[in-house]
VEXBA-206138 format. One record per residue (C-alpha): x, y, z; residue in one letter; chain; residue number from 1. Coordinates in pm, 1 decimal, padded with zeros to 6 digits. Layout:
BEGIN
SITE        px        py        pz  rest  kette   nr
SITE         X         Y         Z     a      A  NUM
...
***
This chain:
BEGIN
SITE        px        py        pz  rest  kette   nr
SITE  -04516.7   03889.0   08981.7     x      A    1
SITE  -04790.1   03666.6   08809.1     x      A    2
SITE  -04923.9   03997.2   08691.8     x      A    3
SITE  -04625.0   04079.9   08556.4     x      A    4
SITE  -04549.2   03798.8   08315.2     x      A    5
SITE  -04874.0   03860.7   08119.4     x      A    6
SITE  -04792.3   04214.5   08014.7     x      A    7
SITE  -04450.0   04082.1   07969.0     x      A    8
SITE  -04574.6   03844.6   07684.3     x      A    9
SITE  -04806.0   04111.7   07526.1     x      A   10
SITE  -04492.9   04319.3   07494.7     x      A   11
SITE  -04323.1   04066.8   07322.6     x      A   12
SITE  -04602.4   03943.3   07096.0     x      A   13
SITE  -04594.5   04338.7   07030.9     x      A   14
SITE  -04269.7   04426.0   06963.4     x      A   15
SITE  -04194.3   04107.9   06750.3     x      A   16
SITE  -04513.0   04237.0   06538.1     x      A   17
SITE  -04376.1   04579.0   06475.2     x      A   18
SITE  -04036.4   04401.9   06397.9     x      A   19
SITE  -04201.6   04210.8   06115.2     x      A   20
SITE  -04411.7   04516.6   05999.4     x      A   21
SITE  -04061.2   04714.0   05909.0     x      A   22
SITE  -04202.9   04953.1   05640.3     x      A   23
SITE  -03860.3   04966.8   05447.1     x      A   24
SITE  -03878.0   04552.5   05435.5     x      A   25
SITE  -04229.4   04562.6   05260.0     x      A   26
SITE  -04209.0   04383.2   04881.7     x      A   27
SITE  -04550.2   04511.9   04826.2     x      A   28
SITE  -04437.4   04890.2   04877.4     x      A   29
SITE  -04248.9   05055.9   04615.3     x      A   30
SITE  -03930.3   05258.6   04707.4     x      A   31
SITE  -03951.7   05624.8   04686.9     x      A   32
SITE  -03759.4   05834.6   04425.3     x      A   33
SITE  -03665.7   06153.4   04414.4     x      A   34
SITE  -03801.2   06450.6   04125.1     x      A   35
SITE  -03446.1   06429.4   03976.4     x      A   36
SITE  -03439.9   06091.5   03896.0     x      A   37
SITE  -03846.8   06091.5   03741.9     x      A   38
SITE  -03701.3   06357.0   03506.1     x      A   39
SITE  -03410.6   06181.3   03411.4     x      A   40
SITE  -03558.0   05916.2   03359.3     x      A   41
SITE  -03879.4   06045.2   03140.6     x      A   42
SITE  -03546.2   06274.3   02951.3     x      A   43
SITE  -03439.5   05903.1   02883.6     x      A   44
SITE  -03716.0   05767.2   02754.3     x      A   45
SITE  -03836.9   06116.2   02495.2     x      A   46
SITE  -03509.4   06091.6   02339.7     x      A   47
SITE  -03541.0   05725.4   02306.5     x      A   48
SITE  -03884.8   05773.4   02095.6     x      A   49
SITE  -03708.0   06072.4   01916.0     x      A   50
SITE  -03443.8   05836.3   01768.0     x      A   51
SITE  -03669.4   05517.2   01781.1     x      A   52
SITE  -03892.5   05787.4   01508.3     x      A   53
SITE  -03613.3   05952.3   01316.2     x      A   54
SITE  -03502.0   05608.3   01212.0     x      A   55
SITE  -03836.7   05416.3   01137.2     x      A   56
SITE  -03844.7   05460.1   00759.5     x      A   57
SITE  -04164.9   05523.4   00659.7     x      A   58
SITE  -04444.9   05288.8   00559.2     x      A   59
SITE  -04448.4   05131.4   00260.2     x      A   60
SITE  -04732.9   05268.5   00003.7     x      A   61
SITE  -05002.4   04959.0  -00110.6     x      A   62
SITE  -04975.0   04933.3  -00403.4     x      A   63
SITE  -05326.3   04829.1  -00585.0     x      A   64
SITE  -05325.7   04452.6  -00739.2     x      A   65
SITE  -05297.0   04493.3  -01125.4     x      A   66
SITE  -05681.2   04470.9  -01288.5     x      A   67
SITE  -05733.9   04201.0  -01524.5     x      A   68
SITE  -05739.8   04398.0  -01828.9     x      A   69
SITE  -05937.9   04239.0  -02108.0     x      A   70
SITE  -05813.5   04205.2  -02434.6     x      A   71
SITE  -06063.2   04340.9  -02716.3     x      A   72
SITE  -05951.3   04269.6  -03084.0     x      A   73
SITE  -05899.8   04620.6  -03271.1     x      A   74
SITE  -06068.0   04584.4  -03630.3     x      A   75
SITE  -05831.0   04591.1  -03935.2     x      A   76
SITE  -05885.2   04925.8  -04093.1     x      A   77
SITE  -06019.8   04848.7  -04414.0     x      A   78
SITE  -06091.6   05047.2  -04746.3     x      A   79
SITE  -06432.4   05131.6  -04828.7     x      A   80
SITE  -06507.5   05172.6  -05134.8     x      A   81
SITE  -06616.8   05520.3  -05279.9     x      A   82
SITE  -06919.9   05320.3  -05402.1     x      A   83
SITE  -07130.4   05020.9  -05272.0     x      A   84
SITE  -07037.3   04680.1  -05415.5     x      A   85
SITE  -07247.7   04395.3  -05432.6     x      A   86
SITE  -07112.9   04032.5  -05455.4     x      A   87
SITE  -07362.6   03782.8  -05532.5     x      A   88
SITE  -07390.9   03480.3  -05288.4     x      A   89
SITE  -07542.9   03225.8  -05599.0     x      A   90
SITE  -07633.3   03261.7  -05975.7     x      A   91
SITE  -07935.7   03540.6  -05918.5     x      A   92
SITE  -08101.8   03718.9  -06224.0     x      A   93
SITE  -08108.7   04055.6  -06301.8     x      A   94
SITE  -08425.3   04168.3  -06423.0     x      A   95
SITE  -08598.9   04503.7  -06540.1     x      A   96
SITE  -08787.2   04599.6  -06215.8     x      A   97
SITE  -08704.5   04513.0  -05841.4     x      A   98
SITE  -08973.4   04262.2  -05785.2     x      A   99
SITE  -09033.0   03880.1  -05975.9     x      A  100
SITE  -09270.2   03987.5  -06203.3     x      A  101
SITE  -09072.0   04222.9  -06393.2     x      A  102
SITE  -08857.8   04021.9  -06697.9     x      A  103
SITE  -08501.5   03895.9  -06641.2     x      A  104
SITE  -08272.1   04103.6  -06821.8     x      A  105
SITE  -07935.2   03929.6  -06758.7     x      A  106
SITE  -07764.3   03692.0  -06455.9     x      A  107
SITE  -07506.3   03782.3  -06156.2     x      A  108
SITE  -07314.9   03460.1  -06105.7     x      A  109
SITE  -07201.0   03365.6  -05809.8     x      A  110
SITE  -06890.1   03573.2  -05687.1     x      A  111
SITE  -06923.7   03841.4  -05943.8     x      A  112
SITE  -06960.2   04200.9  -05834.1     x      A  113
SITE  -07118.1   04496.6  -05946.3     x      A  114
SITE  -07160.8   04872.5  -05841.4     x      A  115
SITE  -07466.1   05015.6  -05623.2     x      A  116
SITE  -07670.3   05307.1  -05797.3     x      A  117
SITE  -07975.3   05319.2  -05611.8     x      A  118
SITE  -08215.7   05103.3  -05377.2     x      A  119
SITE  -08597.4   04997.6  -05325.6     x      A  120
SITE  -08810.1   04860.2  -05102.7     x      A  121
SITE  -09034.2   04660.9  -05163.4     x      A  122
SITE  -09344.9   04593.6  -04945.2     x      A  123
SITE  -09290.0   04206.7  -04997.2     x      A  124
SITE  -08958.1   04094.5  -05108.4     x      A  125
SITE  -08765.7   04334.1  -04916.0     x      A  126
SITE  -08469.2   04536.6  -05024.3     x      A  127
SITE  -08396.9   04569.3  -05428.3     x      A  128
SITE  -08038.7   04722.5  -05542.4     x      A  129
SITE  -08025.6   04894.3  -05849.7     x      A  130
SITE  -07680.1   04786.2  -06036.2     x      A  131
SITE  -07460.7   04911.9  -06305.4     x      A  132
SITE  -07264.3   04580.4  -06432.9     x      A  133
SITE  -06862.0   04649.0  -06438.7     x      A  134
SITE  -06738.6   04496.0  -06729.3     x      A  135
SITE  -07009.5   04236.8  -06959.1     x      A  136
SITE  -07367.6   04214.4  -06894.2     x      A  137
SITE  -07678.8   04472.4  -06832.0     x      A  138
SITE  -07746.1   04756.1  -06571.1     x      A  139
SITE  -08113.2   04641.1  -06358.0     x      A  140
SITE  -08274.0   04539.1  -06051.0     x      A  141
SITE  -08124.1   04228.5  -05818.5     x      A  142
SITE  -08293.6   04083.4  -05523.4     x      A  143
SITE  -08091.2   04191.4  -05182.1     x      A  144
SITE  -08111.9   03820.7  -05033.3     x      A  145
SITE  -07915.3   03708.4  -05302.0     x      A  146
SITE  -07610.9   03917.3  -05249.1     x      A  147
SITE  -07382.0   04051.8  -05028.3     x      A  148
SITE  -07357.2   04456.3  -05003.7     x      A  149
SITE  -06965.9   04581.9  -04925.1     x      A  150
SITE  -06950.9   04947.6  -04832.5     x      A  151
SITE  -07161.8   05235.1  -04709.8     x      A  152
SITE  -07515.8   05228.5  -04844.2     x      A  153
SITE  -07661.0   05558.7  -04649.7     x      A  154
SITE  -07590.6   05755.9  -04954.1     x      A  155
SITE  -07765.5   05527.2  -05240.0     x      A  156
SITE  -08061.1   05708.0  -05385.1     x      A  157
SITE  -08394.0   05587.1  -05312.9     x      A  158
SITE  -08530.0   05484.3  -05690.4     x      A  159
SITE  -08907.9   05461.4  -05800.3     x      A  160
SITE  -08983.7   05123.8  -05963.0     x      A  161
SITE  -09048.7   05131.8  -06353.5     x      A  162
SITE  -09440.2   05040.4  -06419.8     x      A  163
SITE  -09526.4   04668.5  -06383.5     x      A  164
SITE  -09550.9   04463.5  -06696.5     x      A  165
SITE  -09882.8   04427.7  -06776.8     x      A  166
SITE  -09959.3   04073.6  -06875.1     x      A  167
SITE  -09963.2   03909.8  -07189.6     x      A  168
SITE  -10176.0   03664.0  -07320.2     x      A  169
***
């Protein structure tokens, strides 16, 4: 019987094994469903999206930041006159000729104005306006650095300049 009691033990240490090895008592193995219940439950879970969709309102559109828009000063319209102006800046003569060595005729003082009748340049002193005095004084020749021009000058007629004095002794 002292054979015996060693296969007795290895039946034991065998059966309690397969007793603890009970497939259905396994936490690592997952219980089995059947096809009906996967469907259901997928069928569950579409119509859940469906509604979770139909009631997500939609997103919200970005709307850009505003530009910082720069402010730019719009000009006063202002009248131009049908004819150039010239105001002069100081006293300035008036003379016969647009250059210094033609006589002084008259004076624009300072602030007065007179009318633009023609224009000439000259190689050394620059540009010479041609006036016609509004009012007292003589029509001539005044030096452009000594006055201001108001209005378009594109249309004042380019003038000759009258013979140069000749000299006296």
């Amino acid at each position: 019987m002292q054979a015996g009691k060693p296969t007795f033990a290895l039946i034991i240490l065998i059966g309690s094994l397969l007793c603890g090895c009970n497939p259905s008592q396994d936490p690592l193995m997952t219980p089995t469903r059947s096809g009906e219940s996967i469907i259901s439950t997928a069928k569950a879970y579409a119509e859940q999206t469906r509604q979770a969709t139909a009631q997500t309102p939609p997103p919200t559109p970005i709307t850009p930041s505003p530009t910082a828009v720069r402010e730019t000063s719009t000009p006063e319209p202002t009248e131009t006159p049908g004819i150039p102006i010239v105001t002069a800046d100081y006293n300035a003569y008036v003379r016969n000729g647009p250059d210094e060595v033609y006589q002084n005729i008259d004076y624009l003082l300072a602030g007065q104005t007179a009318e633009v009748i023609g224009r000439f340049e000259n190689n050394n002193t620059g540009t010479w306006w041609y006036i016609r005095r509004i009012g007292e004084g003589k029509d001539g020749w005044i030096w452009g650095g000594a006055v201001t021009l108001s209005g378009y000058a594109g249309g004042v007629l380019v003038l000759e300049a009258p013979p140069t004095p000749t000299p006296t002794e």
